[in-house]
MDTraj code that builds the backbone (N, CA, C; nanometers):
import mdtraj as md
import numpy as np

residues = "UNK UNK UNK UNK UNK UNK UNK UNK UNK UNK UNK UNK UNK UNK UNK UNK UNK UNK UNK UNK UNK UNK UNK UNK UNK UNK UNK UNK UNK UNK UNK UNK UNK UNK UNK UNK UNK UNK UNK UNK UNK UNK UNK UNK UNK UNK UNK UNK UNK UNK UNK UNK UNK UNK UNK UNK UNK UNK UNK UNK UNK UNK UNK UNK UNK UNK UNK UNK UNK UNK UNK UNK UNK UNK UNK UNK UNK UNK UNK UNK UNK UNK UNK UNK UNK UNK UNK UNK UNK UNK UNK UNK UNK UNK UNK UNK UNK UNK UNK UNK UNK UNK UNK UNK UNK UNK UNK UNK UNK UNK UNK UNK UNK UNK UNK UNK UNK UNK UNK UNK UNK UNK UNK UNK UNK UNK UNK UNK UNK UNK UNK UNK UNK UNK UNK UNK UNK UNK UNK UNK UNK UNK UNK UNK UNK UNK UNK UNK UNK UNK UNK UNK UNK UNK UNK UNK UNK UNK UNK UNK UNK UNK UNK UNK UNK UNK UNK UNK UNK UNK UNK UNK UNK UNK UNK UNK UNK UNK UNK UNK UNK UNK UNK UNK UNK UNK UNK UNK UNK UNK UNK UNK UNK UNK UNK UNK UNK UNK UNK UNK UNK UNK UNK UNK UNK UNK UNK UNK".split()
xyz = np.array([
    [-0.4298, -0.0989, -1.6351],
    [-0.3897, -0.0333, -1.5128],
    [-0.2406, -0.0034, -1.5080],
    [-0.1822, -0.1086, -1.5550],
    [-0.0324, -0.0656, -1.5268],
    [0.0409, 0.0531, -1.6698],
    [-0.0548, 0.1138, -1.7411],
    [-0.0148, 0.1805, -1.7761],
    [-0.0409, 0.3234, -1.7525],
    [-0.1153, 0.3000, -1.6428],
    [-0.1620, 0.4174, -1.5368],
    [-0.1182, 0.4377, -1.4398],
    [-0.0192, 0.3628, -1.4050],
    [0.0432, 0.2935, -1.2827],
    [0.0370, 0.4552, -1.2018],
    [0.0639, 0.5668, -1.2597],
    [0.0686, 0.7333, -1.1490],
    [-0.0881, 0.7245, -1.1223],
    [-0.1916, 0.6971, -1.1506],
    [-0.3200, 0.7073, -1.0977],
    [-0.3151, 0.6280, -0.9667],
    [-0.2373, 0.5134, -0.9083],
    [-0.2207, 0.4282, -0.8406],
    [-0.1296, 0.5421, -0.7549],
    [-0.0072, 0.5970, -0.8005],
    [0.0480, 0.6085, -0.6735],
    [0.0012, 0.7595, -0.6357],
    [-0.0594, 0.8514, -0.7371],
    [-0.1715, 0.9634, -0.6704],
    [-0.2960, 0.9496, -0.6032],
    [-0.3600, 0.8301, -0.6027],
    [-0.4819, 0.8338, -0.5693],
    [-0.4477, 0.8329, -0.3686],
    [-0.3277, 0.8569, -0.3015],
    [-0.3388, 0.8775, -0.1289],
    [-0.2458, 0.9704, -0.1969],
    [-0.2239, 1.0875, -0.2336],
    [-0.1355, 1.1595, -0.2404],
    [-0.2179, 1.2759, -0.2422],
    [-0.3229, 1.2780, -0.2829],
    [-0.4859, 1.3776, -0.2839],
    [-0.4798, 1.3805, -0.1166],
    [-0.5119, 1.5303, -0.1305],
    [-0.4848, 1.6773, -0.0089],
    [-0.5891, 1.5991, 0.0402],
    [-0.6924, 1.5979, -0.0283],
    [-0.8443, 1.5981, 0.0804],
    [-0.8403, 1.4459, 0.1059],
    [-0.8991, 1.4314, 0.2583],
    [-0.9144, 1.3021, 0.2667],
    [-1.0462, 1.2608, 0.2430],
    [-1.1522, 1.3366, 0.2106],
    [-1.2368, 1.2300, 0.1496],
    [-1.2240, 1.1222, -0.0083],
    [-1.1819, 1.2548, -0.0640],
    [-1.1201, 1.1313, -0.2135],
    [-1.0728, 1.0838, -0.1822],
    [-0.9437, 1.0991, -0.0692],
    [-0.8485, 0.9514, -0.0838],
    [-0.9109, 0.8606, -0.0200],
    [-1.0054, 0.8372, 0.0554],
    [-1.1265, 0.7536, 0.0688],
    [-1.1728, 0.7023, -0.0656],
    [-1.2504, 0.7471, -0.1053],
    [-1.3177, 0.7118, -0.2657],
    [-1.2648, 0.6750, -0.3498],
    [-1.0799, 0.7274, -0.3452],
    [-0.9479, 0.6493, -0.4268],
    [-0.9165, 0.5164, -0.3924],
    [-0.9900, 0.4644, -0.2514],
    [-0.9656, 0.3429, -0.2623],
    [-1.0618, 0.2846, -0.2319],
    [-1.1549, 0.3176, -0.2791],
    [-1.2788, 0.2165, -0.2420],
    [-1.3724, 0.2279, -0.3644],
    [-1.3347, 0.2793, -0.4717],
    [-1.3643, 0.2813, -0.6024],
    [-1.4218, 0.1200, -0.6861],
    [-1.3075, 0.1351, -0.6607],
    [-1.2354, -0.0297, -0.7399],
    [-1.2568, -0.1798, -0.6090],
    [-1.4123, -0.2289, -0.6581],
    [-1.3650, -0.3855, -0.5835],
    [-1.3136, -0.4842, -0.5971],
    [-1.2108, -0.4724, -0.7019],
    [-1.0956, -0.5856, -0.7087],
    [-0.9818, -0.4986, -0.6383],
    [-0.9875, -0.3930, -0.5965],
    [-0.8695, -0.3039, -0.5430],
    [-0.7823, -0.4267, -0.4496],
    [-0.6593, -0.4009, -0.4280],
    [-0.5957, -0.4640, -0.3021],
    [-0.5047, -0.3471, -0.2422],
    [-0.5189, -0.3485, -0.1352],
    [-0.4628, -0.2697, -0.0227],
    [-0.3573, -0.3270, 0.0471],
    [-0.2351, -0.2643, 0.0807],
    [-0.1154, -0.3078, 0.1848],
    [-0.1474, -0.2174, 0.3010],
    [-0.1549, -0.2739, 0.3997],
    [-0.1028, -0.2716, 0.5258],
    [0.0237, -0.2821, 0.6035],
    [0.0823, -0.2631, 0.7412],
    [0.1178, -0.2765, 0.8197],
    [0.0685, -0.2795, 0.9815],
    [0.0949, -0.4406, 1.0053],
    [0.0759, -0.4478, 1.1563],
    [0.1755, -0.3896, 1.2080],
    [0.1533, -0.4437, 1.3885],
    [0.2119, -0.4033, 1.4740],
    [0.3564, -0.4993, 1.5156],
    [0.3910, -0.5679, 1.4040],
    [0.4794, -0.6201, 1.3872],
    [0.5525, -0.6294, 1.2981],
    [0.5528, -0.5267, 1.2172],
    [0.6200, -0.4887, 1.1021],
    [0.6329, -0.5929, 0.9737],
    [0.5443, -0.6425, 0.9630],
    [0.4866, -0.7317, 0.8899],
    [0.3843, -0.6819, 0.7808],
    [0.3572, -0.7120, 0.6503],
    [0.2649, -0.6555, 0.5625],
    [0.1419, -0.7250, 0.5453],
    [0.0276, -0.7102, 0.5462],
    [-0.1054, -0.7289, 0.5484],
    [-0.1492, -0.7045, 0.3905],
    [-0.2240, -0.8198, 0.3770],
    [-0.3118, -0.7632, 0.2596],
    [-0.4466, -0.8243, 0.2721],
    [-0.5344, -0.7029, 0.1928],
    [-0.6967, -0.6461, 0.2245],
    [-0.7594, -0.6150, 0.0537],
    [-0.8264, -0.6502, 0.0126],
    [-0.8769, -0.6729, -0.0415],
    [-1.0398, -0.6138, -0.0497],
    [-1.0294, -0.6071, -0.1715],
    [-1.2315, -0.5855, -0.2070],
    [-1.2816, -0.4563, -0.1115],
    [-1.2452, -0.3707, -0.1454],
    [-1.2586, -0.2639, -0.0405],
    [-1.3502, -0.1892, -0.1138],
    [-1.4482, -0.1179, 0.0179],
    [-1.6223, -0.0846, -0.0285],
    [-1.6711, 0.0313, 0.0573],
    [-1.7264, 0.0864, 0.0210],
    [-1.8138, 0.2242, 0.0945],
    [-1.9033, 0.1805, 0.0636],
    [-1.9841, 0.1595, 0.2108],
    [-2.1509, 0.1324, 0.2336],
    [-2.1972, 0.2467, 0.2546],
    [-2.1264, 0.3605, 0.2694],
    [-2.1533, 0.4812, 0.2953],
    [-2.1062, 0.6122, 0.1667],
    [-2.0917, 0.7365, 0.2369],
    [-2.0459, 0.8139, 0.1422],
    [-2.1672, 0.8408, 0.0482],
    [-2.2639, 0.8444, 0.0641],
    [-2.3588, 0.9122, -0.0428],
    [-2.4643, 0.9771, -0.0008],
    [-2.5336, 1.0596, -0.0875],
    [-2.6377, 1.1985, -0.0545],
    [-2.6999, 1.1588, 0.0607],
    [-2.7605, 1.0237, 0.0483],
    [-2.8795, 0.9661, 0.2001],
    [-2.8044, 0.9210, 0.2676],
    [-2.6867, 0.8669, 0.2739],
    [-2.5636, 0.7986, 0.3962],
    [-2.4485, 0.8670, 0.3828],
    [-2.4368, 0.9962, 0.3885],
    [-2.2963, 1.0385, 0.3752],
    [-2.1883, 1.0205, 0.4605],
    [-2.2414, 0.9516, 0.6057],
    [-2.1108, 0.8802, 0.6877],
    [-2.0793, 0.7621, 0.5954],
    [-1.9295, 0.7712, 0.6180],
    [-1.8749, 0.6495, 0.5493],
    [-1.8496, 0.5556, 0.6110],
    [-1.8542, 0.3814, 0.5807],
    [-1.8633, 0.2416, 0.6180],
    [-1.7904, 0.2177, 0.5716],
    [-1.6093, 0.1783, 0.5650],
    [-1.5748, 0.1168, 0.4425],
    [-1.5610, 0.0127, 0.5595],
    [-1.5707, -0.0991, 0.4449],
    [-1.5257, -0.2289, 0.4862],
    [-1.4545, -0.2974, 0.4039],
    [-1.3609, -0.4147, 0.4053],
    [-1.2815, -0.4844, 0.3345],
    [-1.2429, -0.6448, 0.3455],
    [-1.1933, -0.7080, 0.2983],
    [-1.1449, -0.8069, 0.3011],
    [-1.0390, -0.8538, 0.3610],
    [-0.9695, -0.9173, 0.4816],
    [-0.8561, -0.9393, 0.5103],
    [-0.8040, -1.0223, 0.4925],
    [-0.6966, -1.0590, 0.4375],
    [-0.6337, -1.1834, 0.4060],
    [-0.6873, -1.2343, 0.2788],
    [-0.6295, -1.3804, 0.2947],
    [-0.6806, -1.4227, 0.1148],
    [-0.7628, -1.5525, 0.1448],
    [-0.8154, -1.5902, 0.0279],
    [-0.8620, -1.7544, 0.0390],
    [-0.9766, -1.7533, 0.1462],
    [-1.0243, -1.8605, 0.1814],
    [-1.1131, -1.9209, 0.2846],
    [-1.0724, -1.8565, 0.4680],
    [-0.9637, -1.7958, 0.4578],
    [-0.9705, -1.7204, 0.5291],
    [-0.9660, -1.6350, 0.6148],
    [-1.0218, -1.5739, 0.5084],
    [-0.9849, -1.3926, 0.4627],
    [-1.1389, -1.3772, 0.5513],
    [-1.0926, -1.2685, 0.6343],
    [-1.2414, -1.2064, 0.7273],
    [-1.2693, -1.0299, 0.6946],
    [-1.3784, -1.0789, 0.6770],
    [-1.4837, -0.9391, 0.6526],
    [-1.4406, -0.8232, 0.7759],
    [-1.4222, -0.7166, 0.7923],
    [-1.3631, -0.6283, 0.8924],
    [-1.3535, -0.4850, 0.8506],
    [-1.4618, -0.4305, 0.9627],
    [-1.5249, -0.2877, 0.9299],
    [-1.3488, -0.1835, 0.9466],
    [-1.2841, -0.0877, 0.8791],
    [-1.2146, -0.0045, 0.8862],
    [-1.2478, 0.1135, 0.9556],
    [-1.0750, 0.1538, 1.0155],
    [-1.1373, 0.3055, 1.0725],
    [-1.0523, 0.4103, 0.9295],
    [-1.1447, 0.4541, 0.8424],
    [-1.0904, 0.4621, 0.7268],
    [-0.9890, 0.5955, 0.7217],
    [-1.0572, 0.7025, 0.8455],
    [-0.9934, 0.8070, 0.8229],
    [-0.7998, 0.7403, 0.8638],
    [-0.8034, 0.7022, 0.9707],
    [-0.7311, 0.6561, 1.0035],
    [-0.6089, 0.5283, 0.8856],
    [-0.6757, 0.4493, 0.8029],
    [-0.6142, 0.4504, 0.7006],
    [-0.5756, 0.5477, 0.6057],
    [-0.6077, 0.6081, 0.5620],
    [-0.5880, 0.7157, 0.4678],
    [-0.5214, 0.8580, 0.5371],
    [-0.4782, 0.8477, 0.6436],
    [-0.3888, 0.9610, 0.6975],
    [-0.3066, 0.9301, 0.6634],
    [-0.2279, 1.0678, 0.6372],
    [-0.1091, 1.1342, 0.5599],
    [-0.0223, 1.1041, 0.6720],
    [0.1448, 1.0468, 0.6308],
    [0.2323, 1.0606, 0.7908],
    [0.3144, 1.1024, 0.7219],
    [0.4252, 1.1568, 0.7657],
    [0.5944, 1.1943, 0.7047],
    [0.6746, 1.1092, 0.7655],
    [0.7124, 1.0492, 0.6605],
    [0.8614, 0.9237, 0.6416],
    [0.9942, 0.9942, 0.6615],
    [1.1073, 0.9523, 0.7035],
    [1.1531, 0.9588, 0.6803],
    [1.2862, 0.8615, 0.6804],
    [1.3221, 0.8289, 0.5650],
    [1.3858, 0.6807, 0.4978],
    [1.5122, 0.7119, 0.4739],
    [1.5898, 0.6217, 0.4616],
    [1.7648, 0.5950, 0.3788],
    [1.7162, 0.6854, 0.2412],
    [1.8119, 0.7146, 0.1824],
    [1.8519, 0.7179, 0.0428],
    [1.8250, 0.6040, -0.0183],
    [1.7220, 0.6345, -0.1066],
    [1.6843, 0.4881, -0.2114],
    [1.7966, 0.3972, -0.2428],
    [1.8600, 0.5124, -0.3104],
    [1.9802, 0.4340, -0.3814],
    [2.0660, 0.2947, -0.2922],
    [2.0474, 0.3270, -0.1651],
    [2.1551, 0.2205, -0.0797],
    [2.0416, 0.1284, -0.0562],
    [1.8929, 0.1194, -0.0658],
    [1.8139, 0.0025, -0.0730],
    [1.8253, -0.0298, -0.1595],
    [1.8702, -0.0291, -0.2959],
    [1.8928, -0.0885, -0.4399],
    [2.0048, -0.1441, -0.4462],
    [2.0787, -0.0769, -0.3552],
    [2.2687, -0.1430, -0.3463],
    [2.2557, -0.2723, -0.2957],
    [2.1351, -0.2961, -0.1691],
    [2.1336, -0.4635, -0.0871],
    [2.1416, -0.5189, -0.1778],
    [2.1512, -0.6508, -0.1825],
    [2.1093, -0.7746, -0.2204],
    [2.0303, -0.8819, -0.1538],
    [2.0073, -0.8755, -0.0281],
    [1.9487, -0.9346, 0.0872],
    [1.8290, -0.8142, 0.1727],
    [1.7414, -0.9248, 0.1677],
    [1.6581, -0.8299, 0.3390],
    [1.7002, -0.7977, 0.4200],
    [1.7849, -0.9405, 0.4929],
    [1.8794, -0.8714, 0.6147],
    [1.9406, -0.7143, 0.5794],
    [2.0096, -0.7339, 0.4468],
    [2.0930, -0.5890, 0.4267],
    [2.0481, -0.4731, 0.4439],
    [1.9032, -0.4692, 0.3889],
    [1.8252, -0.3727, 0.3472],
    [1.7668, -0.3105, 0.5127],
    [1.7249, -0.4150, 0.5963],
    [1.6427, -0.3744, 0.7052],
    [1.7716, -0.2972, 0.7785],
    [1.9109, -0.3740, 0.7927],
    [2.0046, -0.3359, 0.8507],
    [2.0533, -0.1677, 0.8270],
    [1.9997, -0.1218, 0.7112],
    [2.0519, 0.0330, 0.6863],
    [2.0154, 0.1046, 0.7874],
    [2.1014, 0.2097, 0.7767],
    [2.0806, 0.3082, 0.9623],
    [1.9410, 0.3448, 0.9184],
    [1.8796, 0.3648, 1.0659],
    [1.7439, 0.4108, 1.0727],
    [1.7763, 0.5735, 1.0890],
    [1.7479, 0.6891, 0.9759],
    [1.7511, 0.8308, 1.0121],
    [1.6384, 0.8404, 1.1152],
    [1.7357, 0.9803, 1.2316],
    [1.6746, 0.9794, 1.3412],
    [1.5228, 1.0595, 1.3357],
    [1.4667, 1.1185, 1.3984],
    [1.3533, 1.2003, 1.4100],
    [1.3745, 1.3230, 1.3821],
    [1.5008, 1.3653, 1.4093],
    [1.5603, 1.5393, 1.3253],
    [1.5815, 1.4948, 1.1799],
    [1.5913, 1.3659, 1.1206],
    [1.6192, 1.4159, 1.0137],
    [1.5275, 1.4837, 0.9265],
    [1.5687, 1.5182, 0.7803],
    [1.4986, 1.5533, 0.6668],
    [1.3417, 1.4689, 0.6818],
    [1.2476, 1.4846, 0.6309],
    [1.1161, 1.4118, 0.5940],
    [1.1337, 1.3741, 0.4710],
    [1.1710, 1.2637, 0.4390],
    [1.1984, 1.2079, 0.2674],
    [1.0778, 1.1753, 0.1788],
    [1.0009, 1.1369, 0.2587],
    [0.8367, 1.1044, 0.1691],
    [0.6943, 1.1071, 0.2885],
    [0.6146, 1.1502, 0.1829],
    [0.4865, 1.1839, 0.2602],
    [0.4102, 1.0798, 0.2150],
    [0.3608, 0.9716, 0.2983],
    [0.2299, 0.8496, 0.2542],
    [0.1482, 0.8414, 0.3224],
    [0.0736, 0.7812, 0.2954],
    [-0.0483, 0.7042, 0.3733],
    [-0.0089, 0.5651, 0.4502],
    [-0.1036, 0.5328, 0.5509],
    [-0.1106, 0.4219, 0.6406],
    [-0.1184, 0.3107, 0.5402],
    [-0.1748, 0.3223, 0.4772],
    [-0.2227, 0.2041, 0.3430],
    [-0.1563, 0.2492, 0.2445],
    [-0.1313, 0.1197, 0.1217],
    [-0.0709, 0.1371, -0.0057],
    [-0.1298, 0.0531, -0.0743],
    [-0.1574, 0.1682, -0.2238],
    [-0.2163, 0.1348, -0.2993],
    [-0.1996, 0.0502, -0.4381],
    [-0.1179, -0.0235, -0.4759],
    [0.0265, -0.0775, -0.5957],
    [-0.0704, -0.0937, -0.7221],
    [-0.0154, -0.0283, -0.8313],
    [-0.0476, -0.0963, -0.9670],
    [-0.0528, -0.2959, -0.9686],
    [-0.1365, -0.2528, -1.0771],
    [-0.1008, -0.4156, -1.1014],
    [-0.0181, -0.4429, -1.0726],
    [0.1026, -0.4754, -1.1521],
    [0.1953, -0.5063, -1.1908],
    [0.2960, -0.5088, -1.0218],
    [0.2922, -0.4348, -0.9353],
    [0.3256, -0.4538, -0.8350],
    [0.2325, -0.5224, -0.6892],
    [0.0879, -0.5031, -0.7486],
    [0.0149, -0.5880, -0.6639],
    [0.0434, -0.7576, -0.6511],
    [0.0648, -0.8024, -0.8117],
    [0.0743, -0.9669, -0.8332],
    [0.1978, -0.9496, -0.7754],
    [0.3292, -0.9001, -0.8447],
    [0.4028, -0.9913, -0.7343],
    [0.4096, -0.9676, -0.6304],
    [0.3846, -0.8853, -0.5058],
    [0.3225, -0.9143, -0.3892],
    [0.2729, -1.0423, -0.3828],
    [0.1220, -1.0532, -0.4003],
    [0.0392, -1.1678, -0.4127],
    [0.1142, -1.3006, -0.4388],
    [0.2198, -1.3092, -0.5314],
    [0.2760, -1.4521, -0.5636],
    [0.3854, -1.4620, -0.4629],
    [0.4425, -1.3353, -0.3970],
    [0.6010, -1.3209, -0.2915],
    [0.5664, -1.4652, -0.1895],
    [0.4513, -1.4725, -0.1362],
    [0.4610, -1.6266, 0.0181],
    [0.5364, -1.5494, 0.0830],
    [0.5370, -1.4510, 0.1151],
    [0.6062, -1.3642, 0.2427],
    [0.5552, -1.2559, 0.2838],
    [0.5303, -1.2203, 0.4013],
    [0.4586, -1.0771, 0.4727],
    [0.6156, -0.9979, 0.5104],
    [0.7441, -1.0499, 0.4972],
    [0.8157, -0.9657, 0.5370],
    [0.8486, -0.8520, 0.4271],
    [0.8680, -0.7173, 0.5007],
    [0.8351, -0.6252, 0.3960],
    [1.0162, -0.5882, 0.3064],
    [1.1138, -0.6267, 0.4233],
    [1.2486, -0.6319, 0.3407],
    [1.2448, -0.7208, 0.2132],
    [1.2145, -0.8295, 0.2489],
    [1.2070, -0.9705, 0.1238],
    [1.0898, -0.8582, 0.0015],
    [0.9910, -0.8589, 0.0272],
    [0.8815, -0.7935, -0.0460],
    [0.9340, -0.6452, -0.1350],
    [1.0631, -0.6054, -0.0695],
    [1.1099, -0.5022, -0.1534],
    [1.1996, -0.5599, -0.2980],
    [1.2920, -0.6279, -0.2222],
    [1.3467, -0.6931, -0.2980],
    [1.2746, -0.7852, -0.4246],
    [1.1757, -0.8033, -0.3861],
    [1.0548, -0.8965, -0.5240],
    [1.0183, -0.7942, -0.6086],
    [0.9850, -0.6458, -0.5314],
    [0.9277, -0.5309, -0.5861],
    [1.0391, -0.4638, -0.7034],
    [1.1794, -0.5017, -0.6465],
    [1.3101, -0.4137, -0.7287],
    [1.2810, -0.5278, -0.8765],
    [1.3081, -0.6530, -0.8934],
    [1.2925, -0.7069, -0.9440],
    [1.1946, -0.7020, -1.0686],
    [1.0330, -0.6877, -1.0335],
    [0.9855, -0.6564, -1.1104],
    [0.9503, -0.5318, -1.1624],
    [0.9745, -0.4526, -1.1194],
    [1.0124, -0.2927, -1.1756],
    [1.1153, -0.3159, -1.3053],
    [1.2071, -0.4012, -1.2152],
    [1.3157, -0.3730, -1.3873],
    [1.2455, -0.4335, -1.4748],
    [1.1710, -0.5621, -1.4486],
    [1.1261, -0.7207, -1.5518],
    [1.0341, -0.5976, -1.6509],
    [0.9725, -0.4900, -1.5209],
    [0.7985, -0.4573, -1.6462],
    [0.8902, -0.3691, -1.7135],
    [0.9733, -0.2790, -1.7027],
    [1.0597, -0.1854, -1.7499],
    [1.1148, -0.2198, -1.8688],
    [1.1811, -0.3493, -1.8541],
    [1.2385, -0.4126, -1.9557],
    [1.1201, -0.4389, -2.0856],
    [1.0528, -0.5597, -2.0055],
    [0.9626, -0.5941, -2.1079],
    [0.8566, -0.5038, -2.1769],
    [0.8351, -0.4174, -2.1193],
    [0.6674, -0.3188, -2.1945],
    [0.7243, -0.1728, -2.1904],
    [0.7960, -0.1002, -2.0871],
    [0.8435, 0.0272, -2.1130],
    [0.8710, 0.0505, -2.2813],
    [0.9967, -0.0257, -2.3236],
    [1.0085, 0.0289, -2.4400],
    [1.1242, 0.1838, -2.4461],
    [1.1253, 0.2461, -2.5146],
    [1.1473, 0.3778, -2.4848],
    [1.0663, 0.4988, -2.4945],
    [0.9589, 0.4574, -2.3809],
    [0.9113, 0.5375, -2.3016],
    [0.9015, 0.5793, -2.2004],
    [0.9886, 0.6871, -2.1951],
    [1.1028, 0.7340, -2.0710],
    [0.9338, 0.7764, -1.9627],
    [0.8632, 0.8410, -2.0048],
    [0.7547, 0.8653, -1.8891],
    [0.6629, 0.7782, -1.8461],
    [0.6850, 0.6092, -1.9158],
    [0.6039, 0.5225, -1.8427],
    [0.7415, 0.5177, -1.7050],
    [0.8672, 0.4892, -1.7721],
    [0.9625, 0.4466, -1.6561],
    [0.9250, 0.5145, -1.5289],
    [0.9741, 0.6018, -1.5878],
    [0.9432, 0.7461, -1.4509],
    [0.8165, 0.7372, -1.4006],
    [0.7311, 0.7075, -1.4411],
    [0.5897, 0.6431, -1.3077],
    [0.6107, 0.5262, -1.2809],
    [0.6645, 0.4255, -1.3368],
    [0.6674, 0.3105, -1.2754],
    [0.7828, 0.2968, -1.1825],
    [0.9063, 0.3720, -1.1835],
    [0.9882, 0.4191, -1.0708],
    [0.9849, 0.4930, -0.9514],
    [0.8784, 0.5981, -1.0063],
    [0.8018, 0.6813, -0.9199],
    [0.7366, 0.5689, -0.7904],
    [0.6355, 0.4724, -0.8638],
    [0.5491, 0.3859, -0.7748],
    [0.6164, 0.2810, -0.6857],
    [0.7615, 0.2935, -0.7513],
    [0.8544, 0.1566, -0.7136],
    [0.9026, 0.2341, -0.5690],
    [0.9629, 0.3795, -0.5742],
    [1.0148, 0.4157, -0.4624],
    [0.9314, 0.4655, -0.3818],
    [0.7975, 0.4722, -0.3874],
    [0.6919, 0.5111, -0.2602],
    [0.6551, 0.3834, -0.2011],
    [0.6564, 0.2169, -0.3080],
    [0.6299, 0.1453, -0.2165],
    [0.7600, 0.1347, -0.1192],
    [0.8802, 0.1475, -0.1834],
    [1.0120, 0.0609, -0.0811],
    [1.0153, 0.1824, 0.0520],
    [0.9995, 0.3005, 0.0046],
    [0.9608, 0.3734, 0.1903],
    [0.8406, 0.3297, 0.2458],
    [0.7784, 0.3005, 0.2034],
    [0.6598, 0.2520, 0.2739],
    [0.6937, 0.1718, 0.3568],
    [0.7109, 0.0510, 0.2633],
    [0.7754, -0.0777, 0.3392],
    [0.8650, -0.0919, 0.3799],
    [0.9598, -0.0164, 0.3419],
    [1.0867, -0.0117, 0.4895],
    [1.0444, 0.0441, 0.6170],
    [0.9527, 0.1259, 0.5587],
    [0.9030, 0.2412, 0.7287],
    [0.8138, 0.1302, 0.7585],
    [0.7387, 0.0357, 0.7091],
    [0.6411, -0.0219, 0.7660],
    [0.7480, -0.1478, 0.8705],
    [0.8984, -0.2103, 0.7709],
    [0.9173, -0.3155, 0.8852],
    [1.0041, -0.2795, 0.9856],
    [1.0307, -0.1272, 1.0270],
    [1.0526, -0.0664, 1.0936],
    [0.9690, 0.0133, 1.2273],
    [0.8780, -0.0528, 1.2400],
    [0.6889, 0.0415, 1.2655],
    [0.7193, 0.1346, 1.2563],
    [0.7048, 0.2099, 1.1577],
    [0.7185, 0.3483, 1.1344],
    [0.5555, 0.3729, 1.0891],
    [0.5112, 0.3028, 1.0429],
    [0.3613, 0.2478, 0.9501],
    [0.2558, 0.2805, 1.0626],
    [0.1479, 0.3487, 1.0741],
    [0.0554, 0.3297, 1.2444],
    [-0.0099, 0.2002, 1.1719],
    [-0.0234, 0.0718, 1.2378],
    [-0.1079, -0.0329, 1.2456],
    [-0.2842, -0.0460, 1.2194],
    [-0.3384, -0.0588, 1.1136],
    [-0.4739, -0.0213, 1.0530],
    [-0.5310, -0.0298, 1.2043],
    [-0.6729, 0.0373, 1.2316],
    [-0.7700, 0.0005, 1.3116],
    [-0.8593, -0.0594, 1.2542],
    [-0.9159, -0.1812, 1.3345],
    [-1.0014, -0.2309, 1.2514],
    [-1.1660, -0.2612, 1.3391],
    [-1.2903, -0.2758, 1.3238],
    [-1.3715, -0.2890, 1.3887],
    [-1.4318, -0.4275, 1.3057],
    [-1.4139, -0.5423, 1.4294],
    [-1.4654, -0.6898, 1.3401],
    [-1.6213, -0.6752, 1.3365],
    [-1.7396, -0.6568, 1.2472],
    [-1.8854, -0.6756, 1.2611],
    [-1.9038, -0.8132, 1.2225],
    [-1.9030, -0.9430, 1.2241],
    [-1.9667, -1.0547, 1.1912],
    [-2.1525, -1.0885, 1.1584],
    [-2.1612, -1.0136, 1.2638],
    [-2.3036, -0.9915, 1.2634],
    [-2.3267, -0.9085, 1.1495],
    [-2.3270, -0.7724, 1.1204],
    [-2.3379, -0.6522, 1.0040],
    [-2.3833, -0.7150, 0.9150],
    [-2.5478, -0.7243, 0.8991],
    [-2.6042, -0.7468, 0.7961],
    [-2.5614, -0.6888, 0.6704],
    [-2.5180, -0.5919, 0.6865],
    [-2.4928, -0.4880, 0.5847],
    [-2.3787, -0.5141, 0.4754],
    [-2.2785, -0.6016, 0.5641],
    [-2.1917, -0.6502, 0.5048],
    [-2.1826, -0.7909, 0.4138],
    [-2.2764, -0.8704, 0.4742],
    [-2.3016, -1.0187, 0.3637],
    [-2.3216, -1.0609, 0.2599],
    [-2.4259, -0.8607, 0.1825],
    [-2.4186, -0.8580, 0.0466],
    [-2.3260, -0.8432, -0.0540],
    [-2.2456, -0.7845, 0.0480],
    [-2.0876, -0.7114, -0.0803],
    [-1.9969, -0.7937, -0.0325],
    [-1.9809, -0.8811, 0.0818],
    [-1.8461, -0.9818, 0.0626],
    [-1.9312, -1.1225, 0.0382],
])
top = md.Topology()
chain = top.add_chain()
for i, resn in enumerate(residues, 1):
    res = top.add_residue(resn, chain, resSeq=i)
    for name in ("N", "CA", "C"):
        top.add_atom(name, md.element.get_by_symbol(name[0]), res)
traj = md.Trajectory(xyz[None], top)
């Protein structure tokens, strides 16, 4: 995967929103980032279409929230994940200059006239290689979580790039769609997933 790492950061970058549906509900080891309503990062897991086909073509996705023992089963409003928003963020470069979260969150917030710097989705999708360290960070804050993210960008860069200037360039590519993400996310810039809890949903007991 991580040498695919641009399949990861194209698969919500697709015009139509039904693939970018199917881009993430492909894969059930997939993991998904979020943002609550507290500018905090979420992670979701095992994500599934009970739907989407010739005899059920409404789509069901459902997913995993959280990790471990417990992590709860929770129906998505998917269109609503997978909408397209326009960001608009600092100059990368002065999030690479921090050294601290504080620093990083502290950069001026561009106003609503400014430029649109990046176009994402509600959800994010990370290569490997940027999913684990997420997963190992012990932090939902998304400043700290950038800073883990700068880190291992250089580590995989260093170690496996090589001089292959067009792995860099996707794995830089993927590095600066997550840090707008997640700056816009601990900023609420992010809309907050909708989620519909089914406990009951028979439907759901087989696949989680």
């Amino acid at each position: 995967g991580n040498k695919n790492t641009k399949a990861f950061t194209d698969a919500l970058d697709d015009t139509d929103e039904e693939r970018r549906v199917k881009n993430v509900t492909e894969d059930l080891n997939a993991v998904l980032f979020a943002a609550d309503a507290e500018g905090k990062i979420q992670i979701l897991h095992s994500p599934a279409n009970l739907g989407g086909t010739r005899t059920r073509p409404k789509n069901k996705v459902a997913a995993l929230v959280g990790l471990g023992p417990q992590a709860t089963v929770e129906k998505l409003d998917e269109k609503h994940a997978v909408k397209l928003i326009d960001l608009r963020c600092p100059n990368l470069n002065l999030v690479d200059a921090e050294a601290t979260a504080e620093g990083i969150k502290s950069i001026l917030i561009p106003d609503n006239a400014a430029v649109v710097t990046c176009k994402t989705a509600n959800i994010f999708l990370p290569a490997p290689w940027l999913k684990n360290t997420i997963l190992n960070s012990n932090t939902d804050c998304p400043f700290e979580l950038i800073l883990s993210a700068c880190q291992a960008k250089n580590e995989f860069i260093q170690d496996h790039c090589g001089g292959d200037q067009h792995l860099q360039d996707e794995i830089k590519a993927h590095y600066d769609g997550f840090v707008s993400w997640a700056w816009a996310g601990g900023h609420e810039k992010i809309e907050p997933l909708r989620f519909l809890v089914r406990p009951d949903d028979v439907e759901l007991r087989p696949t989680f």
